[in-house]
C-alpha positions in Angstrom: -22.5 105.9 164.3 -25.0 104.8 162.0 -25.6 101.4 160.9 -25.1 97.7 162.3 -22.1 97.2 164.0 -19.1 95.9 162.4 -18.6 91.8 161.7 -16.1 90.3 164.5 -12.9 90.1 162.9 -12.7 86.0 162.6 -16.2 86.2 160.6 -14.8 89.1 157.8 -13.9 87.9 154.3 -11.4 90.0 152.3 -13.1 90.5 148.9 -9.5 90.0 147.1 -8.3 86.8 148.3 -8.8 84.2 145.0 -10.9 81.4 146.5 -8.6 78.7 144.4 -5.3 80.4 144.8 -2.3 77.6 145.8 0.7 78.6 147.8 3.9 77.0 146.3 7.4 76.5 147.9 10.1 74.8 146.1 11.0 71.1 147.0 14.7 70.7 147.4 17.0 68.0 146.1 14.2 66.9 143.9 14.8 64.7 141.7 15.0 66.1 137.7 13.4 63.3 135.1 15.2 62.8 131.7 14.4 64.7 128.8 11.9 62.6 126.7 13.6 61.9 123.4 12.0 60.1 120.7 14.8 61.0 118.3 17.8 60.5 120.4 19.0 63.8 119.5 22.3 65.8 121.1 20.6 68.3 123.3 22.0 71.8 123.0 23.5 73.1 126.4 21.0 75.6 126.7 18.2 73.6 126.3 19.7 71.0 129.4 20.3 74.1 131.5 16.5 75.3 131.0 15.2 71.7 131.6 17.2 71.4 134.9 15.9 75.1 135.8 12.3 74.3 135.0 12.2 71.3 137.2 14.4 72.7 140.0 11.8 75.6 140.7 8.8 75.7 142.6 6.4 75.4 140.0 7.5 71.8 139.3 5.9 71.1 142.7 2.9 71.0 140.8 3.2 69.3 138.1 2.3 65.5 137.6 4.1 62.7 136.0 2.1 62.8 133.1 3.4 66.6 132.5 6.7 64.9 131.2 5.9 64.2 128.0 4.3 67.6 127.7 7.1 69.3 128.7 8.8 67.8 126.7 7.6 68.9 123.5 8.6 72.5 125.4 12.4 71.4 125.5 11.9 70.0 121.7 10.8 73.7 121.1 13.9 75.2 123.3 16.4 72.9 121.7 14.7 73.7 117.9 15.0 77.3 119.2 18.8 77.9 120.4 19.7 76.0 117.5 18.6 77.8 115.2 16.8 80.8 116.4 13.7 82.5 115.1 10.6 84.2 115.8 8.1 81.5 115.4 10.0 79.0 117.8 9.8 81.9 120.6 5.9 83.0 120.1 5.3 78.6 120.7 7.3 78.3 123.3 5.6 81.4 125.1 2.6 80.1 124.4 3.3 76.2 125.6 5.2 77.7 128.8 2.1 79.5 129.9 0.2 75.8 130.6 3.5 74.9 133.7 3.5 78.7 134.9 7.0 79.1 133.7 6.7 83.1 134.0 5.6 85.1 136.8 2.4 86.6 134.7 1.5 82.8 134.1 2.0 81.8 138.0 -0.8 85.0 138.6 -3.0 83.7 135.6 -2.9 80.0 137.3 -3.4 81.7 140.4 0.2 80.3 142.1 2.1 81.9 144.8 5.5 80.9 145.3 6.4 81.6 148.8 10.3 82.8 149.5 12.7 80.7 151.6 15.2 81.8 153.8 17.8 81.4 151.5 16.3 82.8 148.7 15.7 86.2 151.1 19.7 86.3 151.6 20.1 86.1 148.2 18.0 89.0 147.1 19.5 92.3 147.1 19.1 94.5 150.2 16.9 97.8 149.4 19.0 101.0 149.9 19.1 102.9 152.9 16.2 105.0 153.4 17.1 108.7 153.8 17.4 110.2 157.4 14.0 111.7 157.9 14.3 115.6 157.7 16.3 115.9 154.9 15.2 118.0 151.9 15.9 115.4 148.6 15.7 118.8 146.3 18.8 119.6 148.5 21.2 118.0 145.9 19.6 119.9 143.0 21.5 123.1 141.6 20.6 125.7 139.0 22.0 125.3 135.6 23.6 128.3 133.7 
């Protein structure tokens, strides 16, 4: 073999681990802040259910008490939204969920990995059996007249 020998394996870096990347898990029975509201206005149900979602999932780990008021503005743009939906409300609130990571494309952007608890594992779906090794798949295929 040619060339020094290879690093000990304690002293290799992997070239595509993100130096800042955080690993997320969510916090339970945390607790969910009001809705800022200026206006006193009658949320719509949807807009409390995302607000309760938002802060009951991992990302909320991160975020800081001054990220209220900020979010806020968000649920003004939900609540705008499922009141009276239209284009422009959805292209602000994409744009004004990417800052909290509210999408998995945002979490990878921000550089956020949520890790999976136990009970989230029993909740997702169980892959399907894999085949019994020896079996042709193009078995089940048939000519067509």
């Amino acid at each position: 073999m040619s060339g020094p020998p290879p690093k000990p394996a304690h002293l290799r870096q992997r070239t595509n681990r993100k130096p800042g990347a955080a690993t997320i898990e969510a916090v339970e029975n945390a607790e969910i802040p009001e809705i800022p509201n200026p206006d006193k206005r009658e949320w719509h149900p949807l807009t409390l259910e995302a607000w309760q979602h938002a802060w009951e999932s991992p990302m909320a780990s991160q975020w800081l008490e001054t990220d209220i008021d900020a979010l806020g503005r968000v649920a003004l743009l939900w609540d705008a939204f499922y009141k009276a939906p239209d284009v422009k409300f959805m292209s602000e609130i994409r744009l004004q969920e990417q800052r909290f990571g509210l999408s998995p494309l945002d979490r990878t952007r921000l550089q956020w990995e949520v890790t999976r608890t136990d009970e989230a594992e029993r909740k997702r779906p169980k892959p399907a059996p894999a085949r019994a090794t020896g079996t042709d798949p193009r078995s089940i295929l048939q000519a067509v007249k």
